[in-house]
BAMARZA-20497 format. One record per atom (N, C-alpha, C): residue number from 0; residue in three letters; atom name; x, y, z. Coordinates in Angstrom, 3 decimals. Layout:
BAMARZA-20497
<NUM; ALA; CA; <X; Y; Z>>
...
end
This chain:
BAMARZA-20497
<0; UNK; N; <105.228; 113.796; 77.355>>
<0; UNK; CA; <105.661; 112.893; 78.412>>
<0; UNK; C; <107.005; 112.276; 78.019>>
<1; UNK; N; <107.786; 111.608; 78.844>>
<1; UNK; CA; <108.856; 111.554; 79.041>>
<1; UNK; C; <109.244; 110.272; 78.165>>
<2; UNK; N; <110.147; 109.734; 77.104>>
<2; UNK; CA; <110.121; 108.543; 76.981>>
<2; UNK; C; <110.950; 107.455; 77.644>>
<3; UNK; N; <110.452; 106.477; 78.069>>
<3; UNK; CA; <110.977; 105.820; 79.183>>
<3; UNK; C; <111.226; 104.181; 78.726>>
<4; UNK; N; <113.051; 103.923; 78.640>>
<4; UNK; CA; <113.245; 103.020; 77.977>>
<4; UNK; C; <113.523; 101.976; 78.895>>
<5; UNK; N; <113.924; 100.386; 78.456>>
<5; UNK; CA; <113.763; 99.561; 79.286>>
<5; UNK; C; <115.085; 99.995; 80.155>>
<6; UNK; N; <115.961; 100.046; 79.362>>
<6; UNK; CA; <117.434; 100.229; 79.463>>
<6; UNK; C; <117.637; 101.590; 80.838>>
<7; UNK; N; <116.500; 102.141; 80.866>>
<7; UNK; CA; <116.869; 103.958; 81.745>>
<7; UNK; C; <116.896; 103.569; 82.891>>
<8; UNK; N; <118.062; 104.180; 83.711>>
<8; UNK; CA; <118.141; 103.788; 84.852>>
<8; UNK; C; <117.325; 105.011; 85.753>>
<9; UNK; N; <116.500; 104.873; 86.261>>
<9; UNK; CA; <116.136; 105.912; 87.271>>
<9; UNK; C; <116.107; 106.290; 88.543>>
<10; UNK; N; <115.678; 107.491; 89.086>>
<10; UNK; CA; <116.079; 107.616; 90.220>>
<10; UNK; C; <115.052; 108.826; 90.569>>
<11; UNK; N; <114.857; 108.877; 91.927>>
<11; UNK; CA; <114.080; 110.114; 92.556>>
<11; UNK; C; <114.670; 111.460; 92.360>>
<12; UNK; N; <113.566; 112.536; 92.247>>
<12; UNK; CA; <114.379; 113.951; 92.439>>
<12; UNK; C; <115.009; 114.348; 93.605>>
<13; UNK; N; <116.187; 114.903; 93.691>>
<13; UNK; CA; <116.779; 114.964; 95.318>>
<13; UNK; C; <116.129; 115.695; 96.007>>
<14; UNK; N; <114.674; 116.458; 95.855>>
<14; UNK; CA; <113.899; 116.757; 96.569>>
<14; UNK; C; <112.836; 115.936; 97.363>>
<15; UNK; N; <112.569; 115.026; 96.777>>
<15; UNK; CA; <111.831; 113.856; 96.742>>
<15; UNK; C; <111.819; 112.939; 97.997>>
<16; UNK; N; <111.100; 112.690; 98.857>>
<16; UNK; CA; <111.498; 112.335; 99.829>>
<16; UNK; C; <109.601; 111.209; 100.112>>
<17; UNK; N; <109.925; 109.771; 100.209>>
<17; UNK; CA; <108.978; 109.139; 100.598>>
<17; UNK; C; <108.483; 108.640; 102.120>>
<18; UNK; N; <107.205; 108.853; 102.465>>
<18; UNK; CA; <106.865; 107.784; 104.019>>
<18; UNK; C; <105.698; 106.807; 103.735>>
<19; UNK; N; <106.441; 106.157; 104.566>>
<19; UNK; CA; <105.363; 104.654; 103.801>>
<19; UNK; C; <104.103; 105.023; 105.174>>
<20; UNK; N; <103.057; 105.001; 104.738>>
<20; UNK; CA; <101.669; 104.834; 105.260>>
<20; UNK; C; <100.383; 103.939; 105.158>>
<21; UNK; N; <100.274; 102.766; 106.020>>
<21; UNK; CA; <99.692; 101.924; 105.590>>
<21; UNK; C; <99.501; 101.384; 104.463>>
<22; UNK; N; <98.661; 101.383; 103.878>>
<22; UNK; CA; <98.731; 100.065; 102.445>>
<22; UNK; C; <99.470; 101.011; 101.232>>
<23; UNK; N; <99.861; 102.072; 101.147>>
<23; UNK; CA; <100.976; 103.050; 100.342>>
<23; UNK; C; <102.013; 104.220; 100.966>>
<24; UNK; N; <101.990; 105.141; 100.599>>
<24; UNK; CA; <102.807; 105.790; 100.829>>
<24; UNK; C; <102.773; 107.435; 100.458>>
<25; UNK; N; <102.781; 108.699; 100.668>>
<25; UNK; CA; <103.391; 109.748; 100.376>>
<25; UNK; C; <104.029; 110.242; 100.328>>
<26; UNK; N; <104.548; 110.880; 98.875>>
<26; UNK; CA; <105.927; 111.372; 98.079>>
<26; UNK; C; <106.151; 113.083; 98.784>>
<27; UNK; N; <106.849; 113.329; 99.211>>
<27; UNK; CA; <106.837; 115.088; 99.228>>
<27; UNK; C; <107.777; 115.601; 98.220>>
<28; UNK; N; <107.302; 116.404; 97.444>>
<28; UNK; CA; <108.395; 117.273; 96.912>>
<28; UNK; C; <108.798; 118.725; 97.562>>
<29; UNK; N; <109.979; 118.838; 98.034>>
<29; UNK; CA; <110.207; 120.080; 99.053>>
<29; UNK; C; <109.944; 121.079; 98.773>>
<30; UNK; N; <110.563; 121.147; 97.200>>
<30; UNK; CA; <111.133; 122.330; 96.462>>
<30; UNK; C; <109.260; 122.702; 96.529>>
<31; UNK; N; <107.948; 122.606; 96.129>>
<31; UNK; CA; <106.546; 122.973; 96.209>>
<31; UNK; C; <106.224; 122.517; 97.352>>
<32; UNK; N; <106.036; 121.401; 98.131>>
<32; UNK; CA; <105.445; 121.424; 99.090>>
<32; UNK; C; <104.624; 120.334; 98.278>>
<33; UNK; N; <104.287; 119.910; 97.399>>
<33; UNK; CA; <103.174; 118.946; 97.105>>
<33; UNK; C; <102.979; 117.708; 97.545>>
<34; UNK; N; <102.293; 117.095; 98.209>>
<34; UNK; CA; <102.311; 115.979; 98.643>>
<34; UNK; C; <101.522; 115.128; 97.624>>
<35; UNK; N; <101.655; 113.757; 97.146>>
<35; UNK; CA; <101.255; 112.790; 96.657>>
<35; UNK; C; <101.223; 111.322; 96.893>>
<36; UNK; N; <99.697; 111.257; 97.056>>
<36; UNK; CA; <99.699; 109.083; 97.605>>
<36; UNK; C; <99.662; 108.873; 96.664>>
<37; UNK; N; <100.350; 107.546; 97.311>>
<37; UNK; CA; <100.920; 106.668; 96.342>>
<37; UNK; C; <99.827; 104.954; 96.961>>
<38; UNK; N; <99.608; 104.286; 95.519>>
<38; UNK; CA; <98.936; 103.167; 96.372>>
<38; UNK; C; <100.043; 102.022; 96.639>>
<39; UNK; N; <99.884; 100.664; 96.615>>
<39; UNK; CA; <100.847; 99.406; 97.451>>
<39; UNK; C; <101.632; 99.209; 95.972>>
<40; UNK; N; <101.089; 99.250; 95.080>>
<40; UNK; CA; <102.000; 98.998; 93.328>>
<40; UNK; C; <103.000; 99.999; 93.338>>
<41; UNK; N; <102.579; 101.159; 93.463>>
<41; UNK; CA; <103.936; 102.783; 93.350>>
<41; UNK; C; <104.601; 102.512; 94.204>>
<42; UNK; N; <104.395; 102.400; 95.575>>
<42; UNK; CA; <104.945; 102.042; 96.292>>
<42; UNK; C; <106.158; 101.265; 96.584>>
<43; UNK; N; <105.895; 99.983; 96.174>>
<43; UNK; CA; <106.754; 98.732; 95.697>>
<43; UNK; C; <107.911; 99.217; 94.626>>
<44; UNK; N; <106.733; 100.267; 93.900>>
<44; UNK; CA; <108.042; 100.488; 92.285>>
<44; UNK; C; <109.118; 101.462; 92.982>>
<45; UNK; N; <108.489; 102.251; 93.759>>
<45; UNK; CA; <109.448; 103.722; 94.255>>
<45; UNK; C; <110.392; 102.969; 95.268>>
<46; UNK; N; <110.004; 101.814; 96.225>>
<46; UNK; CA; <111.109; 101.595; 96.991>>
<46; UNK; C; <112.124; 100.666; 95.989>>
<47; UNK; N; <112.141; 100.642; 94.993>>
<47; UNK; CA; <112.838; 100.060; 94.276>>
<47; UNK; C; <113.789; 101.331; 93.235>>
<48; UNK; N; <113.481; 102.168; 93.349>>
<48; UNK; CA; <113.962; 103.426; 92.556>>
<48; UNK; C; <115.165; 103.461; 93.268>>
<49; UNK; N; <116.514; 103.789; 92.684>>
<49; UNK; CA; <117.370; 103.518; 93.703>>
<49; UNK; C; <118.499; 104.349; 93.099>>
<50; UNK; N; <118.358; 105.041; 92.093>>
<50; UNK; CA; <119.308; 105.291; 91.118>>
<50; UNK; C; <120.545; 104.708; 90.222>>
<51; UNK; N; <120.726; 103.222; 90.466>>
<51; UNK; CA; <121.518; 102.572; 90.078>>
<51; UNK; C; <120.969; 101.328; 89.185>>
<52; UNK; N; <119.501; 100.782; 89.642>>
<52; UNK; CA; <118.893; 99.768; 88.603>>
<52; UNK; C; <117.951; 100.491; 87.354>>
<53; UNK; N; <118.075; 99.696; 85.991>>
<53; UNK; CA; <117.386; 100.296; 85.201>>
<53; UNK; C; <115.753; 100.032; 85.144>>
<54; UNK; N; <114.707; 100.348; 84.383>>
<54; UNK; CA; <113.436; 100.353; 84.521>>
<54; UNK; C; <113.696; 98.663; 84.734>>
<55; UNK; N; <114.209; 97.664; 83.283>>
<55; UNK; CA; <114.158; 96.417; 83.249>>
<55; UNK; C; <114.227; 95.405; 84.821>>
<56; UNK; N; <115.855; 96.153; 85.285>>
<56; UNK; CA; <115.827; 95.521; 86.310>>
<56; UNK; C; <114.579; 95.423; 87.592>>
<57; UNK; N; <113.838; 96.811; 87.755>>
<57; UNK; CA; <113.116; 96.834; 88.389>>
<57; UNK; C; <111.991; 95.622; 88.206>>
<58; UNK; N; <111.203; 95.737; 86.922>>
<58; UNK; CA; <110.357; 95.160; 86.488>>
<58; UNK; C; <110.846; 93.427; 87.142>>
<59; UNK; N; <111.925; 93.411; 87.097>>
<59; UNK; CA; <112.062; 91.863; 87.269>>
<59; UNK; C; <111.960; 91.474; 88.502>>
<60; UNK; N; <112.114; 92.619; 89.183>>
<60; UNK; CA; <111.799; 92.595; 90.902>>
<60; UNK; C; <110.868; 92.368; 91.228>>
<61; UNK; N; <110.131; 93.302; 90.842>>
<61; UNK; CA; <108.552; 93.826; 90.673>>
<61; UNK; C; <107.583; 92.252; 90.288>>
<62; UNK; N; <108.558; 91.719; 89.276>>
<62; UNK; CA; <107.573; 90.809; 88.615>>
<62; UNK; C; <107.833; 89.256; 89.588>>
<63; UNK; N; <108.691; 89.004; 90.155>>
<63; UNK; CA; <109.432; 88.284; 91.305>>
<63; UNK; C; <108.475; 88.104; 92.525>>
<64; UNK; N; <108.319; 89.308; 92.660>>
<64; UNK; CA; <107.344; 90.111; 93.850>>
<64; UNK; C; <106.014; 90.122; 94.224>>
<65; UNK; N; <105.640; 89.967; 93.074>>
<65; UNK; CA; <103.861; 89.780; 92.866>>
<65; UNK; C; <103.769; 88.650; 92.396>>
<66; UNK; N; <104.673; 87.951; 91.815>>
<66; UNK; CA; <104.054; 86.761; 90.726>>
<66; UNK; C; <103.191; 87.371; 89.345>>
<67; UNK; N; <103.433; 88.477; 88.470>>
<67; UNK; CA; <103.467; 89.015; 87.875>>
<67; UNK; C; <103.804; 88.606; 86.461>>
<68; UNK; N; <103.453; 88.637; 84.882>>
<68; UNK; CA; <103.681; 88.524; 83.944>>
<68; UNK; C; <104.355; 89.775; 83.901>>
<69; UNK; N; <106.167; 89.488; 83.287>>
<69; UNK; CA; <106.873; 90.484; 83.176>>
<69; UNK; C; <106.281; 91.608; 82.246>>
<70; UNK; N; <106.135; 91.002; 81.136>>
<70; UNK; CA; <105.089; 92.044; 79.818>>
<70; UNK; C; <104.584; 92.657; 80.050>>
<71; UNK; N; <103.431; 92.511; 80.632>>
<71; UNK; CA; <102.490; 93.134; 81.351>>
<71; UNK; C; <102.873; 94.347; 82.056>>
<72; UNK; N; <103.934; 93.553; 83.051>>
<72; UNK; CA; <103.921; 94.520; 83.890>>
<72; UNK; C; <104.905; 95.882; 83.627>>
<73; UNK; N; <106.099; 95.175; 82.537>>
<73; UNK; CA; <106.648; 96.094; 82.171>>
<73; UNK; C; <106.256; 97.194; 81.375>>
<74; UNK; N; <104.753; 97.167; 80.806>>
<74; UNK; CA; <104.199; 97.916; 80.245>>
<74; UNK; C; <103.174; 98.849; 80.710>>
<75; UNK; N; <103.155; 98.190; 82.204>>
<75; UNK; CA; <102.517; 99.199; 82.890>>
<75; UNK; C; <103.407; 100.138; 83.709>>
<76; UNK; N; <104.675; 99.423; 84.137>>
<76; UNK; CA; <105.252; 100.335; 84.970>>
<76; UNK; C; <106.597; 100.868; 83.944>>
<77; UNK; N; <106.220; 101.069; 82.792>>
<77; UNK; CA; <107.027; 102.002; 81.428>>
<77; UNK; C; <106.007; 103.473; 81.582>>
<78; UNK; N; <104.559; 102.841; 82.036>>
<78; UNK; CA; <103.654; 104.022; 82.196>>
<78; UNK; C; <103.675; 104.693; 83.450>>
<79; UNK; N; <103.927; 104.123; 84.261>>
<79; UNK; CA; <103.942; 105.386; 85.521>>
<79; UNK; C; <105.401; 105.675; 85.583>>
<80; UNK; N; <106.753; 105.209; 85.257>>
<80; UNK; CA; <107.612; 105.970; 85.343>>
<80; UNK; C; <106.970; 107.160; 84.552>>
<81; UNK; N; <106.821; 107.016; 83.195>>
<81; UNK; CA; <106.706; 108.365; 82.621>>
<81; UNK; C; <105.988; 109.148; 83.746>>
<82; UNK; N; <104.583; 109.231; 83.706>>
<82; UNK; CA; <103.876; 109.439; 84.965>>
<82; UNK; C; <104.479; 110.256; 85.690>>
<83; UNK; N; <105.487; 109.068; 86.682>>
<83; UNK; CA; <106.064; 110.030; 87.674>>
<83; UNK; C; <107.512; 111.266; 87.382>>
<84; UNK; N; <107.536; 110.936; 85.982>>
<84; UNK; CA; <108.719; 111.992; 85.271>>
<84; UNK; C; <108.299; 113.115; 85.411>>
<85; UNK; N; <106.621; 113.404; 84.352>>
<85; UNK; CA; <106.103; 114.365; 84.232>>
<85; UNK; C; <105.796; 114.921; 85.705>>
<86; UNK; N; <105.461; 114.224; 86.686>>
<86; UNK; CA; <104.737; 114.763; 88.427>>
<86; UNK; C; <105.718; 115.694; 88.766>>
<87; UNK; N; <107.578; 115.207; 88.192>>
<87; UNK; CA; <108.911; 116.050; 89.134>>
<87; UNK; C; <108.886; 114.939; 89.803>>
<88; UNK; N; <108.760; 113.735; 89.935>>
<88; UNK; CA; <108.783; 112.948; 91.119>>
<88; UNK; C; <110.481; 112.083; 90.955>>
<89; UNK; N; <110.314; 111.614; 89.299>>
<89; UNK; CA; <111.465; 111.053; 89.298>>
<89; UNK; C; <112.384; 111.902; 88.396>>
<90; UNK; N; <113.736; 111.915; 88.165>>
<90; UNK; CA; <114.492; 112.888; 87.445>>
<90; UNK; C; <114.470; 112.408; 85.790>>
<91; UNK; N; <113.926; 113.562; 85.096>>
<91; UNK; CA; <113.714; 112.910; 83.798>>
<91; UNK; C; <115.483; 112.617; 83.232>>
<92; UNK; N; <115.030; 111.436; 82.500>>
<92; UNK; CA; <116.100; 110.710; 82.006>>
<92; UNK; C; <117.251; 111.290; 81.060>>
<93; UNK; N; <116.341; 112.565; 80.134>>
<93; UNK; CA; <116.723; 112.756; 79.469>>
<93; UNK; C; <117.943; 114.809; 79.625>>
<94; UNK; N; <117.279; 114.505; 80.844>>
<94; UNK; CA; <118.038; 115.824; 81.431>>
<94; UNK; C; <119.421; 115.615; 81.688>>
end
């Protein structure tokens, strides 16, 4: 899995294309055809994926957003970026 630093700025694969659907959302990837839900947390993180803020900045959004312990949360959403590295969902960092 991918290692995913506070500092990495990320961004979707340009295949990657989201629709928000009630309480989440589904990701398509074109290039397969795979579709993937997403629940109201991915959700929140992916409309924040933007290619220009890093994981940190997100987290602070994120943590803004919910009323959230940053720690916490940055340690959970250090885990689904990877997550969504390995899916093809987001462009690994290190490519």
């Amino acid at each position: 899995m991918a290692e995913i630093a506070f500092e990495t700025v990320l961004r979707m694969v340009d295949d990657a294309s989201v629709q928000h659907v009630g309480d989440g959302a589904v990701v398509l990837l074109a290039r397969s055809g795979q579709l993937y839900t997403c629940n109201g947390t991915t959700e929140a993180f992916l409309d924040k994926v933007d290619g220009a803020r890093s994981l940190d900045q997100i987290v602070d959004l994120l943590s803004e957003e919910f009323e959230v312990d940053k720690a916490t949360l940055g340690d959970d959403m250090t885990a689904l970026a990877a997550e969504l590295v390995a899916e093809g969902i987001l462009a690994d960092p290190g490519a």
